[in-house]
LUMDO-498620 format. One line per 4 residues: number of its first residue (from 1); their letters; for each residue x, z, y of N, C-alpha, C. Coordinates in steps of 0.2 Angstrom, whole numbers. Each point is the difference from the previous one (the first is absolute). Layout:
<recs>
NUM) a) X/Z/Y/X/Z/Y/X/Z/Y ~ ...
</recs>
This chain:
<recs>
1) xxxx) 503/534/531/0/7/-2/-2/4/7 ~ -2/7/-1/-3/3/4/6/2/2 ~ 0/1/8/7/6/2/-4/7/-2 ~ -2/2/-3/-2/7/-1/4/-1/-8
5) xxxx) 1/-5/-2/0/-2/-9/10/2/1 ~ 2/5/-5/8/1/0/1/-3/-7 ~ 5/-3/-1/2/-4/-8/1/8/-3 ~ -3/-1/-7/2/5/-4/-4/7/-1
9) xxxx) -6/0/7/-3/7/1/-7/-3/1 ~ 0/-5/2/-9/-2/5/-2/2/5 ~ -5/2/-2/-5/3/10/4/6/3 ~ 3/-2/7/2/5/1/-3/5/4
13) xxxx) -6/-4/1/-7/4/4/-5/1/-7 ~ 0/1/-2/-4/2/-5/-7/2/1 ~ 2/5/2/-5/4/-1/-6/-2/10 ~ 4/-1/3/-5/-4/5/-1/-10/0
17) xxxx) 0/-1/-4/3/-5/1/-10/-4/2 ~ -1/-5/1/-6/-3/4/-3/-1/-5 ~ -6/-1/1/-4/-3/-5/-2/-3/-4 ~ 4/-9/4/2/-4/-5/4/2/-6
21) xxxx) 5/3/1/3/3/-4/-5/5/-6 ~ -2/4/2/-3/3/-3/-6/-5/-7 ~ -2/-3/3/-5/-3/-4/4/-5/-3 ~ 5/-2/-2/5/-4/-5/2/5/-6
25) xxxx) 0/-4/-5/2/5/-7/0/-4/-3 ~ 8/-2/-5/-1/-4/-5/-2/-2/-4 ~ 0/-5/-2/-5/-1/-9/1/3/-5 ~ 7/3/2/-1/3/-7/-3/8/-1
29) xxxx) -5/4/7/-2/4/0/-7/-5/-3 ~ -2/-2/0/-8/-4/-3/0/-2/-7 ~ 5/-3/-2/1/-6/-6/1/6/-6 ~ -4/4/-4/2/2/-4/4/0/-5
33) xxxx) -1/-9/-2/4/-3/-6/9/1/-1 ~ 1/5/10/6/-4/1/4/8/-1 ~ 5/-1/-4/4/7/-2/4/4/4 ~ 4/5/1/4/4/3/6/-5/1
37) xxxx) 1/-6/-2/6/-1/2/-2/-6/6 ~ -5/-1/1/-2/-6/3/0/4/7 ~ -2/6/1/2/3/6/6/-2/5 ~ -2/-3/4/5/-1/7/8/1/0
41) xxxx) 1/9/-1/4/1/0/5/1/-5 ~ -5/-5/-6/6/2/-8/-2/-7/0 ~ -1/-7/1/-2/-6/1/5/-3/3 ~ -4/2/9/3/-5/5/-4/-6/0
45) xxxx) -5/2/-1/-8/-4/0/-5/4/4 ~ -3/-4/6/-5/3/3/-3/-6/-1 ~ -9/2/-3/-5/-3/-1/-3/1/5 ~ -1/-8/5/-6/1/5/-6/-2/0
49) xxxx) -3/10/1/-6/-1/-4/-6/-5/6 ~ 1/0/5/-4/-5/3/0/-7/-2 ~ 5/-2/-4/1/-7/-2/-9/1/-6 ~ -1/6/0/-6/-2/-8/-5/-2/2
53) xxxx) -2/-2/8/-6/-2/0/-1/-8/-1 ~ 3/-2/0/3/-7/-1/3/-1/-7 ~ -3/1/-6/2/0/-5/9/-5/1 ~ 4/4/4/7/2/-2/5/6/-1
57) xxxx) 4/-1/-3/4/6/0/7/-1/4 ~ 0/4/5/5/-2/3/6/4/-3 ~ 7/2/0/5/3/-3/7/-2/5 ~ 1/6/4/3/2/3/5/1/-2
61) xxxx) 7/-2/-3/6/1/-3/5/3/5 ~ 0/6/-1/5/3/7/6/0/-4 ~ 2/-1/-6/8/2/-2/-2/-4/-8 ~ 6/-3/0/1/-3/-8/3/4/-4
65) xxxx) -5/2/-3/2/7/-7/-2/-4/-6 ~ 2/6/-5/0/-6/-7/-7/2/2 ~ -6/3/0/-6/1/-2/-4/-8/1 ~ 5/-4/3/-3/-6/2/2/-7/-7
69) xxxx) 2/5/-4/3/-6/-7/-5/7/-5 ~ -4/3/1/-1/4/-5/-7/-3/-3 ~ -3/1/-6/-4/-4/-6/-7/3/6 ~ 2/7/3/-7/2/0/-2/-4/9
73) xxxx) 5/-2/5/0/-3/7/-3/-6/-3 ~ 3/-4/-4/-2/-9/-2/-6/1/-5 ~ -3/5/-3/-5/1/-3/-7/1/6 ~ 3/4/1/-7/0/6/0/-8/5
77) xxxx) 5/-1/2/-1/-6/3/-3/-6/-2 ~ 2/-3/-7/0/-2/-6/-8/0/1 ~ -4/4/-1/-7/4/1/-3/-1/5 ~ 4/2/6/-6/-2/7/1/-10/-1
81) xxxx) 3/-3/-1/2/-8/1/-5/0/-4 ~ 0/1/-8/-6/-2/-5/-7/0/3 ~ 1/8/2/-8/0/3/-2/-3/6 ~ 4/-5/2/-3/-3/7/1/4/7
85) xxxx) 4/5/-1/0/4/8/8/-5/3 ~ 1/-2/4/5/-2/3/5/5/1 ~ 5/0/-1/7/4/0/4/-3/4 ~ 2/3/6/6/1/6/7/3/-2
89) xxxx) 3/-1/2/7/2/0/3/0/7 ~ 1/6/5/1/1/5/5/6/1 ~ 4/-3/5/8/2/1/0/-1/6 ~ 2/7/3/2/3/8/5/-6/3
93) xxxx) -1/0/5/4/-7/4/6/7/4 ~ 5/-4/1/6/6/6/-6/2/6 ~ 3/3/2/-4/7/6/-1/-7/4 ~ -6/1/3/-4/-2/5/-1/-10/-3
97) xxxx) 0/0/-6/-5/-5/-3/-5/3/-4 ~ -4/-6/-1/-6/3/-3/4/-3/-8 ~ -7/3/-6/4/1/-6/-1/-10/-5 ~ 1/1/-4/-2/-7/-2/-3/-1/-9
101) xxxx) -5/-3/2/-5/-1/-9/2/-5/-3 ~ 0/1/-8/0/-4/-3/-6/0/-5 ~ -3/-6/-3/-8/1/-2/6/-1/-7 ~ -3/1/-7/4/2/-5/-4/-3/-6
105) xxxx) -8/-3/1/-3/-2/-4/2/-6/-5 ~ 1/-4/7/2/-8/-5/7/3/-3 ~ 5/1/2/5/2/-1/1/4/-9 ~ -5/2/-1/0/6/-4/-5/-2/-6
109) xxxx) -6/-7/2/-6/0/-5/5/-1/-7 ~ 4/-5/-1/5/-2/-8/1/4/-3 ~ 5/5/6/4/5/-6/-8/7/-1 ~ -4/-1/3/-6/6/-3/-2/-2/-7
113) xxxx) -3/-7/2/-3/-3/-6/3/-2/-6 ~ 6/2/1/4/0/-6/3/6/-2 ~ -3/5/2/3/8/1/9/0/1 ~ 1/-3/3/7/0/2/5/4/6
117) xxxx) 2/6/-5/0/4/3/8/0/8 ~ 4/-3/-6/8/-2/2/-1/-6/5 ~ -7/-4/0/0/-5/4/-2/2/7 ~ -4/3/-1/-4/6/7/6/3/0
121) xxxx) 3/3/-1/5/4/2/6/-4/6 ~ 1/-4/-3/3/-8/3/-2/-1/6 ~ -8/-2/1/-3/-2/5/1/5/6 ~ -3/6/-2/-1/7/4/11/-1/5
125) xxxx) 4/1/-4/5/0/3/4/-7/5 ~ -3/-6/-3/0/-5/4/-8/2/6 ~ -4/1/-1/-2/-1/8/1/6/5 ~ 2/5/-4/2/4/7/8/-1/0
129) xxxx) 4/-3/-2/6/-3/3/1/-7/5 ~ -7/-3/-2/-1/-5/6/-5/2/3 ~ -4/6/1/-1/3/7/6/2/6 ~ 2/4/-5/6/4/4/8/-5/1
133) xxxx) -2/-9/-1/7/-2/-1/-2/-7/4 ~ -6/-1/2/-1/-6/1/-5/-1/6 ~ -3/8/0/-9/-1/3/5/1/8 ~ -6/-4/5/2/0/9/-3/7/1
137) xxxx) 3/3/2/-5/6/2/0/2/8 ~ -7/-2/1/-4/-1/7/0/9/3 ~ 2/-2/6/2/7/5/-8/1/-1 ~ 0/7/0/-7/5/1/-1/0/8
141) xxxx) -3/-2/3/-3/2/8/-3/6/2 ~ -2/3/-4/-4/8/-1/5/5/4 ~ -1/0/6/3/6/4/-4/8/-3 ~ 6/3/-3/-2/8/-4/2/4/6
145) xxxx) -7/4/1/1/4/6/-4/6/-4 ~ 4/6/1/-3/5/-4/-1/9/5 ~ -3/3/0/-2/5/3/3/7/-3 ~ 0/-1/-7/4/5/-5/6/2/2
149) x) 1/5/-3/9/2/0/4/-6/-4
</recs>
């Protein structure tokens, strides 16, 4: 996380924040298909939209909310796996590790192909519980030096 980043509020430089910043915007400001509720902050899903050039979807799960057992999270997923985009599952590592992926395609092609919803559902909460229960999480070396307030 950024130290500009406060749990519960976000950018706490906002309005100056750099560039890099600036030019990031989640997927779910591009992806039409995707509803009010897939929004971030009613989610707990950030779509990283640079993942799309690489026909992947990455998926940034910052909090385990029901939205992550709902018909319309494992339907979209369900979709991107069908249509061949590779889907991520990615979960913030403790402060000063980097975060860790999981690829979600093999994992997921059965219960698609058999429209199963309760089985994706299944899966989705086993592998972010063996992310966060099992993964080595590799110290970040990235010295954050900032000029901001």
């Amino acid at each position: 996380m950024c130290m500009h980043c406060a749990e519960g509020q976000g950018c706490t430089v906002y309005a100056q924040r750099p560039d890099v910043c600036r030019g990031f915007f989640c997927g779910w400001f591009f992806l039409e298909e995707l509803g009010p509720e897939w929004h971030p902050k009613q989610s707990g899903v950030v779509i990283r939209s640079e993942s799309f050039d690489n026909d992947t979807v990455t998926l940034l799960i910052l909090e385990l909310s029901a939205f992550l057992v709902s018909e319309e999270f494992a339907g979209m997923v369900g979709g991107w796996v069908e249509e061949g985009f590779g889907v991520e599952f990615e979960r913030l590592g403790p402060p000063g590790h980097l975060p860790a992926k999981m690829r979600m395609n093999e994992l997921l092609e059965e219960a698609v192909a058999k429209r199963d919803l309760r089985e994706m559902q299944t899966i989705f909460a086993w592998s972010l519980a063996h992310i966060d229960k099992t993964h080595v999480w590799e110290r970040d070396k990235t010295a954050l030096r900032s000029a901001l307030g």
